[in-house]
C-alpha positions as CSV (number, residue, x, y, z in Angstrom):
1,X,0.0,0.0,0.0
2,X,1.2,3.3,-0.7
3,X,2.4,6.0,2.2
4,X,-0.8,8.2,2.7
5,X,0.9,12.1,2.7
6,X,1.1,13.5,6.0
7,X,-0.1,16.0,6.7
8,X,-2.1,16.8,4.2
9,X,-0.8,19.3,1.7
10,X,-4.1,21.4,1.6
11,X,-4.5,21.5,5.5
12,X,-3.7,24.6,7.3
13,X,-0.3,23.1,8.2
14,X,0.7,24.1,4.6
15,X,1.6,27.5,3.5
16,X,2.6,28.6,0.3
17,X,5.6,30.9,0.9
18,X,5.2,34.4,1.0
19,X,7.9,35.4,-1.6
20,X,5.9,32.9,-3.9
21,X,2.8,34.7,-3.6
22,X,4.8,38.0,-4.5
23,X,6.0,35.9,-7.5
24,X,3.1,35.3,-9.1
25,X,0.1,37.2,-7.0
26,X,0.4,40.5,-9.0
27,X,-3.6,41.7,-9.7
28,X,-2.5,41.6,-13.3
29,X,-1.1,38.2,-13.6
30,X,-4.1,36.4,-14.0
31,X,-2.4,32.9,-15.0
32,X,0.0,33.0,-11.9
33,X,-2.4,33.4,-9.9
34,X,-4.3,31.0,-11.2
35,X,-1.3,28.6,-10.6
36,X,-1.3,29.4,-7.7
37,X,-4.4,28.5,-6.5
38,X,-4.3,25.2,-8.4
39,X,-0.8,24.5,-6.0
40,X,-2.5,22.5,-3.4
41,X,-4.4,20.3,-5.8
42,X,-1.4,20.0,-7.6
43,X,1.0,18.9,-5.2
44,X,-1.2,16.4,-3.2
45,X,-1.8,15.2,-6.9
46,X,1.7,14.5,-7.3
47,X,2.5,13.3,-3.9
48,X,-0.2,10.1,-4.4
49,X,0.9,9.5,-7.8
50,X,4.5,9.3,-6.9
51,X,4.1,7.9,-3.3
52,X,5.8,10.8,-1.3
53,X,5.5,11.6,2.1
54,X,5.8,15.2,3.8
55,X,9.5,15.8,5.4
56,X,9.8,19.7,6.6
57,X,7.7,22.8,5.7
58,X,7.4,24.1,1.8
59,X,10.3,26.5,0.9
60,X,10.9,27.9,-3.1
61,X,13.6,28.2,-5.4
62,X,13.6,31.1,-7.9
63,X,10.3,30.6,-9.4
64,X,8.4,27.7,-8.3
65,X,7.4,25.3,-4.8
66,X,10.2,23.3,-2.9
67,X,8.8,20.6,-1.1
68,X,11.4,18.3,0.9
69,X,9.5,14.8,0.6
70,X,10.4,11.0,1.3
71,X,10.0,8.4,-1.4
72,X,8.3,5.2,-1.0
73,X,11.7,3.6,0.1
74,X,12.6,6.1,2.3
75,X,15.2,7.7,0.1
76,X,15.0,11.4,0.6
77,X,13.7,14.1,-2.6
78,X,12.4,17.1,-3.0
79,X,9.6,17.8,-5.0
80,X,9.5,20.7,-7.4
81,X,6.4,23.0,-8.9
82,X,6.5,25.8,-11.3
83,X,4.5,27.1,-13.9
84,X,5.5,25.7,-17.0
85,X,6.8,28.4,-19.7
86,X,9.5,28.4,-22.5
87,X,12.2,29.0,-19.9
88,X,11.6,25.9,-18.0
89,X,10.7,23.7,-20.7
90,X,14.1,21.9,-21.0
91,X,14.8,21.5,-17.6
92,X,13.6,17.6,-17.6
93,X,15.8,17.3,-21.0
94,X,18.5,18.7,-19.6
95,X,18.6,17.2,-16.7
96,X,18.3,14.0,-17.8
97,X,21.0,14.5,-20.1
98,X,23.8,15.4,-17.5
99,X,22.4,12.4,-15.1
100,X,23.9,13.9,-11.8
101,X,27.2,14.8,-13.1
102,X,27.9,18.3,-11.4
103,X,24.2,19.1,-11.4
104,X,21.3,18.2,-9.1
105,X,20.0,14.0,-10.1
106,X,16.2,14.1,-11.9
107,X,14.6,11.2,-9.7
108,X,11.2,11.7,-11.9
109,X,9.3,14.7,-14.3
110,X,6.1,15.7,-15.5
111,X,7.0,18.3,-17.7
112,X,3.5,19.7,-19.3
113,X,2.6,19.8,-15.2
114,X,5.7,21.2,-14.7
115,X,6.5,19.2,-12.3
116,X,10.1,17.4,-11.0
117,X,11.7,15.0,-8.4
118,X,15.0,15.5,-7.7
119,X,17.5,14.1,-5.2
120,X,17.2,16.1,-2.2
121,X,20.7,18.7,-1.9
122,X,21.6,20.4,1.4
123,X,19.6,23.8,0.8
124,X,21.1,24.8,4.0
125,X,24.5,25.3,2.6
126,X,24.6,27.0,-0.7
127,X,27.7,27.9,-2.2
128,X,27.1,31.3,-1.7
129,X,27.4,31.2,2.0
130,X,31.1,30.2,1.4
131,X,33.2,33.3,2.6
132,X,36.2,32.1,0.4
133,X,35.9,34.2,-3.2
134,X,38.8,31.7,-4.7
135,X,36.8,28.8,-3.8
136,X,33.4,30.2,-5.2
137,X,35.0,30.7,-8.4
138,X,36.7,27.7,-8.4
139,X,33.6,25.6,-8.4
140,X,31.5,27.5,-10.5
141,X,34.8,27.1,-13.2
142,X,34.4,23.1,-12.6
143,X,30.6,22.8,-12.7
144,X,30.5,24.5,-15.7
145,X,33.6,23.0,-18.1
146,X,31.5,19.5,-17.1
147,X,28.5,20.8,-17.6
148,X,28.7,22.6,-20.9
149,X,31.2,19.9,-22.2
150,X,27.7,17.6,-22.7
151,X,25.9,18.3,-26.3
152,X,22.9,19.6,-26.2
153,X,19.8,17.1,-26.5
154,X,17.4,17.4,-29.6
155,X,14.7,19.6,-29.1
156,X,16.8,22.1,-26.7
157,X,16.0,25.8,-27.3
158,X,19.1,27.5,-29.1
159,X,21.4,30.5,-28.3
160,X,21.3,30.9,-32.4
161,X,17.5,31.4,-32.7
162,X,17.7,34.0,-28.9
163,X,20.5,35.7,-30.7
164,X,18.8,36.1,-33.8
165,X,16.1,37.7,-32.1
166,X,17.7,39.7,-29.6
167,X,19.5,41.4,-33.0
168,X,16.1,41.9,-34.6
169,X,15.0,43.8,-31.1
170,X,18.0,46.0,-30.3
171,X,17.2,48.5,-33.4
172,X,14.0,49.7,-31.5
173,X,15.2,49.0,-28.3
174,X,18.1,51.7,-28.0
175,X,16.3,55.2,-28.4
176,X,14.6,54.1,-24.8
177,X,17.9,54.3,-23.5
178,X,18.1,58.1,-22.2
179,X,22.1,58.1,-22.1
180,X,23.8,58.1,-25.1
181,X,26.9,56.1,-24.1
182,X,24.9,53.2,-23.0
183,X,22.8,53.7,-26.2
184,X,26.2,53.0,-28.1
185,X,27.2,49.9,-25.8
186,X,23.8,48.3,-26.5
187,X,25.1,48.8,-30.2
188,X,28.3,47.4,-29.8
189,X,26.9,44.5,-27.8
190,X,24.4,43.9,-30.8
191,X,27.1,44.5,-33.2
192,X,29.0,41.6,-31.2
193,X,26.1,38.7,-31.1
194,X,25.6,39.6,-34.6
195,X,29.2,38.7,-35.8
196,X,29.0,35.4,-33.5
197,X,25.8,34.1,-34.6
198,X,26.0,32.3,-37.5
199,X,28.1,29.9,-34.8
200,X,26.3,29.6,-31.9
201,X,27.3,26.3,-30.5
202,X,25.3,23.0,-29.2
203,X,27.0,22.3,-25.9
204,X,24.2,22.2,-23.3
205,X,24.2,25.0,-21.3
206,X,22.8,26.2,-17.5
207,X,22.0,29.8,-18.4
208,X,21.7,30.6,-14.6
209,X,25.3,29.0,-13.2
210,X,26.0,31.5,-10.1
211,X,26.8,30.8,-6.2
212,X,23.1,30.5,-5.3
213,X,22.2,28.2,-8.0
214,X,25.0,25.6,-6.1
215,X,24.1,23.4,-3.4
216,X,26.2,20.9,-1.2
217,X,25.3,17.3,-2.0
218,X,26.6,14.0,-0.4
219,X,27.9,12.2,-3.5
220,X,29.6,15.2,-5.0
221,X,30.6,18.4,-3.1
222,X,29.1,20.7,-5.1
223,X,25.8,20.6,-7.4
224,X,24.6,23.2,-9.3
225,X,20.3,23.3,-9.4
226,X,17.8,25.1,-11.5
227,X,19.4,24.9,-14.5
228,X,16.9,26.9,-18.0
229,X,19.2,24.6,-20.4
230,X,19.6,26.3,-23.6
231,X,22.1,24.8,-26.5
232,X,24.7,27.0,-27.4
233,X,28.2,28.6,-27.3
234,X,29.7,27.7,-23.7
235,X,31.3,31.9,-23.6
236,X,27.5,32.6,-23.3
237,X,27.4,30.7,-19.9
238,X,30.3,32.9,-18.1
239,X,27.9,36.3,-17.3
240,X,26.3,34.8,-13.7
241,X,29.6,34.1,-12.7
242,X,31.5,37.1,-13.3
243,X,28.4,39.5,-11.9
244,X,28.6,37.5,-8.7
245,X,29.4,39.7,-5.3
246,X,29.3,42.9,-7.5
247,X,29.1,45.4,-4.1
248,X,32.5,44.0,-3.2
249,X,34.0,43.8,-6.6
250,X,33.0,47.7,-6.7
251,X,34.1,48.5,-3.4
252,X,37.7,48.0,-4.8
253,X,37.8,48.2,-8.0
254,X,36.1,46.5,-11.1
255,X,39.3,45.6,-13.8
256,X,41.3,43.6,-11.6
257,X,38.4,41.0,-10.3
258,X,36.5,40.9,-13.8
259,X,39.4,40.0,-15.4
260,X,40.7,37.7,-13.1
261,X,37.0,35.9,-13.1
262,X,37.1,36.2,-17.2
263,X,40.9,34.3,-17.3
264,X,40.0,31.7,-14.9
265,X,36.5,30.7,-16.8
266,X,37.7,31.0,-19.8
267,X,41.1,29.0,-19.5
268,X,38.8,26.4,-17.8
269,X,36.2,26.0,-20.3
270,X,39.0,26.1,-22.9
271,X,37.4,29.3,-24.4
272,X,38.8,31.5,-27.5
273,X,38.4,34.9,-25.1
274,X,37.6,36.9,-28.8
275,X,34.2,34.7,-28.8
276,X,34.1,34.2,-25.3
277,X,34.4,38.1,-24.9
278,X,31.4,38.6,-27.6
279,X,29.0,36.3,-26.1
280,X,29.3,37.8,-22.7
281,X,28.2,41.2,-24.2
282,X,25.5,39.1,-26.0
283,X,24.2,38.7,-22.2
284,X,24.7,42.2,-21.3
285,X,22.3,43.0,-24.8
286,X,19.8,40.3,-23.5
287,X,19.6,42.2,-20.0
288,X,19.5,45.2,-21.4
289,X,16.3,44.3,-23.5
290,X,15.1,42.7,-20.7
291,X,15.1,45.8,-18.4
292,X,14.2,47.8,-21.0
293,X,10.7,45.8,-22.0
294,X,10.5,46.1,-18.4
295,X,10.2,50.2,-18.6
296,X,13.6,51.1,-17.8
297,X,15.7,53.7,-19.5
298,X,19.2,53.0,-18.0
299,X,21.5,49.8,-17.8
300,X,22.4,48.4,-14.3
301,X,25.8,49.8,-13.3
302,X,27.3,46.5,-12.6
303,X,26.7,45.7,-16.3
304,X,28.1,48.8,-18.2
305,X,31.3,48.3,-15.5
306,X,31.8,44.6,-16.9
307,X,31.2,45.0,-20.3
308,X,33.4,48.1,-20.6
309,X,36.3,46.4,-18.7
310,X,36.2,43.3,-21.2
311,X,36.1,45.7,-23.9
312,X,38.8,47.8,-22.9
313,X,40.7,44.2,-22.3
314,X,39.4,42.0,-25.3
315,X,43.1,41.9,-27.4
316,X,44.5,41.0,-24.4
């Protein structure tokens, strides 16, 4: 017979965490909330169908329900909810593709319910909490010369077809810039995904690889989680890493520390720094768009610091 869930995910011991409800409870967001109010349905759902028991109180990850759970053999998981959208929609692929090595294991997926069971990390100690800068960097440099060093499954979203329409957006983009100088680094940024494009890779790439998407694990040290896997050029994965800790990079300095970050991933990815160099402006041209469809008018600091630094430094 199959472990009844205790307690009950729709009793009043559950709540759905508050930063989750900010998420997706905006009065405008009519199909997050709606998600949202399907959650409890949907997680008792998937705790009967995959024989789960309760283990601790809900937390959540960037966008979706963390639910530590025990399997039907007493193994421990954690069970996974989000709202399935473009972004995510790979996630089971990828996963399944880099079958625990240096990322989180997929134990089980649903993927149209958006839905996932993975092997249960410590999310008590994420690699962000490690003081040591050295170390950081030296595990995000590891996690993600294994991971990209994987090809990209069939069916993957691709940087080619994101850079081909990030080009096609930056033309009307710009005059909502209000500063000229960071109207002309958009430009240069564009001018630099356009050159790379026609070669945009099919290694399988985490899109999101910073210090908080790492997590201590039991088998290996280090596990890197929440991947948006994306197929593509691996110099388009190094932007999360380099942005990390920005308030301290700036306290003393930005050239030193960016390039420092920029030699070490680069040298251990094995990456031509000219390409490597383009493709991390093509991330500085996708936030840019993004903030900009977003209202803004300006670039974040931390991102005209970077890309000018590895512009000033690209013959290097």
């Amino acid at each position: 017979m199959s472990p009844a869930p205790s307690p009950g995910f729709g009793s009043p011991a559950f709540e759905v965490p508050g930063a989750l409800v900010a998420s997706y409870g905006a009065p405008g967001d009519t199909r997050g909330r709606a998600w949202l109010a399907a959650l409890p349905g949907l997680a008792a759902g998937f705790l009967d169908r995959w024989e789960l028991r309760r283990d601790g109180p809900a937390g959540h990850g960037t966008a979706g329900l963390v639910l530590p759970v025990v399997r039907a053999d007493g193994t421990p998981a954690v069970l996974r909810l989000q709202p399935p959208a473009e972004e995510n929609s790979g996630v089971a692929a990828g996963l399944r593709a880099w079958d625990g090595a240096g990322a989180v294991r997929l134990l089980d997926a649903d993927p149209v319910a958006g839905a996932q069971l993975l092997e249960r990390l410590d999310a008590g100690r994420p690699l962000s909490a490690e003081p040591d800068e050295a170390v950081v960097l030296g595990v995000l440099a590891g996690l993600m010369a294994r991971l990209s060093a994987v090809p990209a499954p069939p069916g993957m979203r691709r940087l080619a077809d994101i850079a081909a329409a990030m080009a096609e957006q930056a033309p009307g983009a710009l005059p909502l810039l209000r500063d000229p100088a960071e109207r002309e680094l958009v430009r240069t940024c564009a001018a630099a995904v356009a050159e790379l494009a026609g070669e945009a890779g099919d290694r399988l790439l985490h899109w999101d690889l910073h210090d908080g998407n790492v997590l201590a694990g039991e088998r290996e040290p280090w596990l890197a989680i929440d991947p948006e896997p994306l197929a593509g050029d691996p110099g388009f994965e190094l932007w999360p890493a380099l942005d990390i800790r920005w308030e301290k990079v700036a306290e003393g300095g930005v050239t030193g520390p960016v390039l420092y970050r920029f030699d070490l991933l680069t040298e251990a990815l094995g990456l031509d720094r000219a390409r490597a160099t383009g493709w991390t402006l093509g991330r500085v041209l996708q936030n840019a768009l993004w903030d900009i469809e977003d209202g803004k008018d300006a670039l974040e600091p931390a991102q005209v610091a970077l890309a000018t630094t590895l512009l000033e430094h690209r013959s290097s």
